[in-house]
NUBA-363631 format. One record per residue (C-alpha): residue number from 1; residue in one letter; x, y negated, z negated. Coordinates in Angstrom, 1 decimal, padded with zeros to 4 digits, m for minus. Layout:
REM residues N
seq  type  u  v  w
NUM  a  X  Y  Z $
...
END
This chain:
REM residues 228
seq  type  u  v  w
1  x  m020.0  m054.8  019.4 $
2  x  m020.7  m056.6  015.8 $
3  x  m019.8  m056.0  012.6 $
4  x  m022.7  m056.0  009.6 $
5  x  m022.3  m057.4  006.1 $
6  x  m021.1  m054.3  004.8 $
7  x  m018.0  m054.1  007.2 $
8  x  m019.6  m051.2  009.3 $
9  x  m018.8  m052.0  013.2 $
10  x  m022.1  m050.9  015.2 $
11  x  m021.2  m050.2  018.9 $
12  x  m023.7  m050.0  021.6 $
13  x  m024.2  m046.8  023.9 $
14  x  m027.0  m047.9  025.8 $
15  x  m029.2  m050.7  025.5 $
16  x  m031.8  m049.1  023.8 $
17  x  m029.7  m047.3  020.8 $
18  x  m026.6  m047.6  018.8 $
19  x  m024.3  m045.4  017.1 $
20  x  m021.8  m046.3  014.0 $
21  x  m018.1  m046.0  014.5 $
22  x  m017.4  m043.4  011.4 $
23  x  m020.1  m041.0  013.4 $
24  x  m018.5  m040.6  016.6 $
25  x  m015.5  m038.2  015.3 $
26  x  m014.8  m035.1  017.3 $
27  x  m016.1  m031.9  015.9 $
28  x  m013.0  m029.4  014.4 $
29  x  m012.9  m027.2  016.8 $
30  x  m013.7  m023.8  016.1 $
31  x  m010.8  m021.7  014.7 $
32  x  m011.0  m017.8  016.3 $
33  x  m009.1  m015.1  014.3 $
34  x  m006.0  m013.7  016.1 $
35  x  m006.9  m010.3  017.1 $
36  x  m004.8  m007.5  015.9 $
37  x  m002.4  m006.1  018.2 $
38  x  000.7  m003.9  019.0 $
39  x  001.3  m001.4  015.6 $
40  x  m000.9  m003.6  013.3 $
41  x  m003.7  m001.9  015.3 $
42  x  m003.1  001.6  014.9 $
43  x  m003.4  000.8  010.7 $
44  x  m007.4  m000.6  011.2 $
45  x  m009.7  002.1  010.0 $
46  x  m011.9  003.6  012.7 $
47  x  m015.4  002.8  012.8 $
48  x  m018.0  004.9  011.9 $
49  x  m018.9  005.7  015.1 $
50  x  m015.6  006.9  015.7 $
51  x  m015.2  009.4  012.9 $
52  x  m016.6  013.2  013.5 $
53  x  m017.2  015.7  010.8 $
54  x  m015.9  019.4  011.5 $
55  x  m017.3  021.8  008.5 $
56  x  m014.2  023.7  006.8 $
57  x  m013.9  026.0  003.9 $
58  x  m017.8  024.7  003.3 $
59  x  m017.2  020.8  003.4 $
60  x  m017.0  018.5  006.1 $
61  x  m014.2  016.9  006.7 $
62  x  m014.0  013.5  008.4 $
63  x  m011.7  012.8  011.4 $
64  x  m010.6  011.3  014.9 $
65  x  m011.4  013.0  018.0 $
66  x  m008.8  012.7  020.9 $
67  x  m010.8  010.1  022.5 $
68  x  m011.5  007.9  020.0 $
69  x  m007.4  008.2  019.2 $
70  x  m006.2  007.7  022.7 $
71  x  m008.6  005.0  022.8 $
72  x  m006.3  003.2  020.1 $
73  x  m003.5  004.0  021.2 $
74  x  m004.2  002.1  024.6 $
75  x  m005.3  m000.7  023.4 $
76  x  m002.0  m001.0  020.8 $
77  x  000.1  000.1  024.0 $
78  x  m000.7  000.4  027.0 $
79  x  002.4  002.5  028.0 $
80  x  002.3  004.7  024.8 $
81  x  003.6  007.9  025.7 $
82  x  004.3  011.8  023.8 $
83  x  006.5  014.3  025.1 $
84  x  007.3  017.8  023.6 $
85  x  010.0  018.0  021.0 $
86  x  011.4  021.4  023.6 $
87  x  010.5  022.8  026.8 $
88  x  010.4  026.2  027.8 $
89  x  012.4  027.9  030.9 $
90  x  009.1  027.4  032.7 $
91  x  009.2  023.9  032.0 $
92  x  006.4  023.3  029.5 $
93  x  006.2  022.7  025.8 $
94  x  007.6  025.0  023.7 $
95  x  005.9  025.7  020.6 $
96  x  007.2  027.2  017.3 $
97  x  007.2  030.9  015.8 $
98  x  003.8  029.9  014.4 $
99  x  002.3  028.8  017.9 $
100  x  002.5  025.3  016.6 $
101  x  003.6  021.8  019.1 $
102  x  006.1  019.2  017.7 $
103  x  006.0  016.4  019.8 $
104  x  007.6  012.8  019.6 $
105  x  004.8  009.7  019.3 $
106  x  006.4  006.5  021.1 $
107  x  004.1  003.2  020.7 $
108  x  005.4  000.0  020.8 $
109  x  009.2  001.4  021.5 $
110  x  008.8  003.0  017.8 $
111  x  009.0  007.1  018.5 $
112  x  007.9  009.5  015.4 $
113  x  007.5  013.0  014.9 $
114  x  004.1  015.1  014.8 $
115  x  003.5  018.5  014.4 $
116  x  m000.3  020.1  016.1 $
117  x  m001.9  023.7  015.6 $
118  x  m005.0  025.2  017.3 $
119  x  m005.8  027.6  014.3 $
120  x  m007.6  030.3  016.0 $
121  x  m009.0  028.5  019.2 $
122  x  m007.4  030.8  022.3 $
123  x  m007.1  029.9  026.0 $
124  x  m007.6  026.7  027.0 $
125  x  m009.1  024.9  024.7 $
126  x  m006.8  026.0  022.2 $
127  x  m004.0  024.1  024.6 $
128  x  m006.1  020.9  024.2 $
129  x  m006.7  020.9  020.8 $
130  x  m002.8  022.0  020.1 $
131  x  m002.3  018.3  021.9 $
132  x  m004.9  016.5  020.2 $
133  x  m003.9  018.3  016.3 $
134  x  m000.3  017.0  017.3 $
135  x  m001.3  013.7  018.4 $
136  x  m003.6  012.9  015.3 $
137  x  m000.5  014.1  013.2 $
138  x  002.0  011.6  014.8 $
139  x  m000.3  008.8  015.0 $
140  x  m000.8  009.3  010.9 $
141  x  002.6  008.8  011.2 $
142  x  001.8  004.9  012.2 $
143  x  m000.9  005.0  009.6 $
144  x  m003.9  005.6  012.4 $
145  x  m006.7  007.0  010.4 $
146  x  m004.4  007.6  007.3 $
147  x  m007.7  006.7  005.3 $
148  x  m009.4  010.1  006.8 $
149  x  m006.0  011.9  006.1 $
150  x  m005.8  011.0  002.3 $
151  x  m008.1  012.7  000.1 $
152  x  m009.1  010.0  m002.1 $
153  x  m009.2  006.3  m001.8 $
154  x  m005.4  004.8  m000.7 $
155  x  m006.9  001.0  m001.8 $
156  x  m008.7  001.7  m005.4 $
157  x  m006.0  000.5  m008.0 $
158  x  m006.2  003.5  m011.3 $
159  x  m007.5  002.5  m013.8 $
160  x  m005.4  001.3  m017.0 $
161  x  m005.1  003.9  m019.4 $
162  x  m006.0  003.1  m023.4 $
163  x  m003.4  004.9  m025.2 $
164  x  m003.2  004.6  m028.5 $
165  x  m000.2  003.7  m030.4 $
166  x  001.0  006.9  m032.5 $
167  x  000.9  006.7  m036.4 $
168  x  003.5  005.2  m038.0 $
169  x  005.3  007.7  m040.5 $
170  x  005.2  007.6  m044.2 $
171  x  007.2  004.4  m045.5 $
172  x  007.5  003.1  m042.0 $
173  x  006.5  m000.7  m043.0 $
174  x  008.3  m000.8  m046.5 $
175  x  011.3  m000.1  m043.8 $
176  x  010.9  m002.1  m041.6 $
177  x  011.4  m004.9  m044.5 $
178  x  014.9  m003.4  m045.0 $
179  x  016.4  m003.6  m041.4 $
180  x  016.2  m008.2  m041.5 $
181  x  018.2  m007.7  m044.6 $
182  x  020.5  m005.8  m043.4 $
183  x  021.0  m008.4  m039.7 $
184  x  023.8  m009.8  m041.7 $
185  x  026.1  m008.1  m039.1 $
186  x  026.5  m005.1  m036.4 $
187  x  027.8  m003.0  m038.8 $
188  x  025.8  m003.5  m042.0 $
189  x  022.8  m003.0  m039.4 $
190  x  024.2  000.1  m037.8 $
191  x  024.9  001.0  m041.3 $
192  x  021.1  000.7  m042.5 $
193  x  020.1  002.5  m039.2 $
194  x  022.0  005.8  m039.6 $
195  x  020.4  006.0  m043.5 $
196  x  017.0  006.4  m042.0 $
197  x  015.0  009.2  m041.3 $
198  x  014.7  010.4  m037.5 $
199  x  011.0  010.0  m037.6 $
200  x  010.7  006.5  m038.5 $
201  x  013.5  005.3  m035.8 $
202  x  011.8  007.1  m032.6 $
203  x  008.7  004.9  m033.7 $
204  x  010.3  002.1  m034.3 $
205  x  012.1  002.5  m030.4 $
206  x  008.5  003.9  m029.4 $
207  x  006.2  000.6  m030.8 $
208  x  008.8  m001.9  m031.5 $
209  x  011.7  m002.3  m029.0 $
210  x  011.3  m005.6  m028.6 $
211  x  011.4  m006.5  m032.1 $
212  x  014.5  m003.7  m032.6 $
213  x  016.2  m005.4  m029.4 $
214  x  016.2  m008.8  m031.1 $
215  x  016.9  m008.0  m034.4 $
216  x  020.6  m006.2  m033.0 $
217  x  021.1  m009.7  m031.3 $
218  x  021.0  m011.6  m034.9 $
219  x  022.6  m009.0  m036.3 $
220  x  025.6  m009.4  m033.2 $
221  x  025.5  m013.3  m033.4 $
222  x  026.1  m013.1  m037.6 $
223  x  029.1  m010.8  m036.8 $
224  x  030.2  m013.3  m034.3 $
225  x  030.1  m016.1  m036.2 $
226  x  031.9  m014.4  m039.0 $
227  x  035.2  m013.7  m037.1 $
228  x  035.4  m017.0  m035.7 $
END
């Protein structure tokens, strides 16, 4: 080892090269993101690769197949289960007067309602998409595909709306140069208010609370200070 001019200490690695001291740090290792896991999961949008179209009333309307779902659902939980909301005497899911399938959704020891339909699908397909309708419905439930749900865009703040102020009545400023005046207490302002016409106070309470809120305060403190 020897140390230069400068203050640098040189150290040798082998006899044919040297490396400075301030060069041999450890590289920061790399950081990997903590993948998302357990309910957190289920709210991740599908990709597209996932989503299927099924025409309806002339549009195509996006959503999750039963694989793609179950496929979720496994990975947030492995031991995700559903079970009918009733049974029948023969011992299998009930449905409703309107043929429909409640069930109860239970990932991650949360449990939540859904409710499935086949539409007009008969025999045994319409049994499997009854299970897969009800099983989309409760998973919305955890917010799984919510985005394919909602019929707009959940994430896209609205836009502020520019409303205009409303014109101010007929004598409205000459007025407004009446009520400071009259601040010299709660009454002689309450006084001043009552005289007014009905129009001018609703924009005054409409465009200028703030100014109306503030001006009762002065008018309160000079009453105050008067008693004392």
């Amino acid at each position: 080892m020897r140390t230069t001019r400068s203050g640098t200490r040189i150290y040798s690695v082998d006899p044919g090269a040297t490396v400075r001291k301030d060069m041999m740090t450890k590289p920061k290792p790399t950081e990997i993101p903590t993948p998302v896991t357990g309910l957190p999961l289920l709210r991740v949008p599908f990709p597209a690769h996932q989503v299927n179209q099924l025409p309806r009333s002339g549009v195509l309307l996006d959503f999750v197949g039963h694989a793609a779902l179950t496929h979720r659902l496994l990975d947030a939980d492995s031991e995700w289960n559903w079970e009918p909301l009733a049974m029948s005497e023969q011992g299998l899911p009930l449905r409703d007067e309107e043929g429909g399938l409640w069930i109860r959704l239970t990932v991650c020891g949360v449990t939540r309602l859904g409710y499935g339909h086949a539409g007009g699908t008969k025999g045994g397909d319409a049994v499997k998409e009854l299970i897969g309708d009800a099983l989309r419905n409760a998973a919305m439930r955890f917010g799984a595909a919510l985005d394919l749900w909602h019929k707009g865009d959940l994430h896209i703040a609205e836009a502020p709306v520019d409303r205009a102020p409303p014109p101010a009545p007929e004598g409205y400023e000459d007025w407004l140069l009446t009520l400071p005046k009259a601040a010299t207490s709660t009454a002689a302002l309450q006084k001043q208010w009552r005289k007014s016409g009905v129009a001018l106070r609703k924009h005054l309470t409409a465009t200028d609370s703030q100014w109306w809120t503030d001006l009762k305060s002065i008018a309160a403190a000079a009453s105050e200070a008067a008693a004392q």
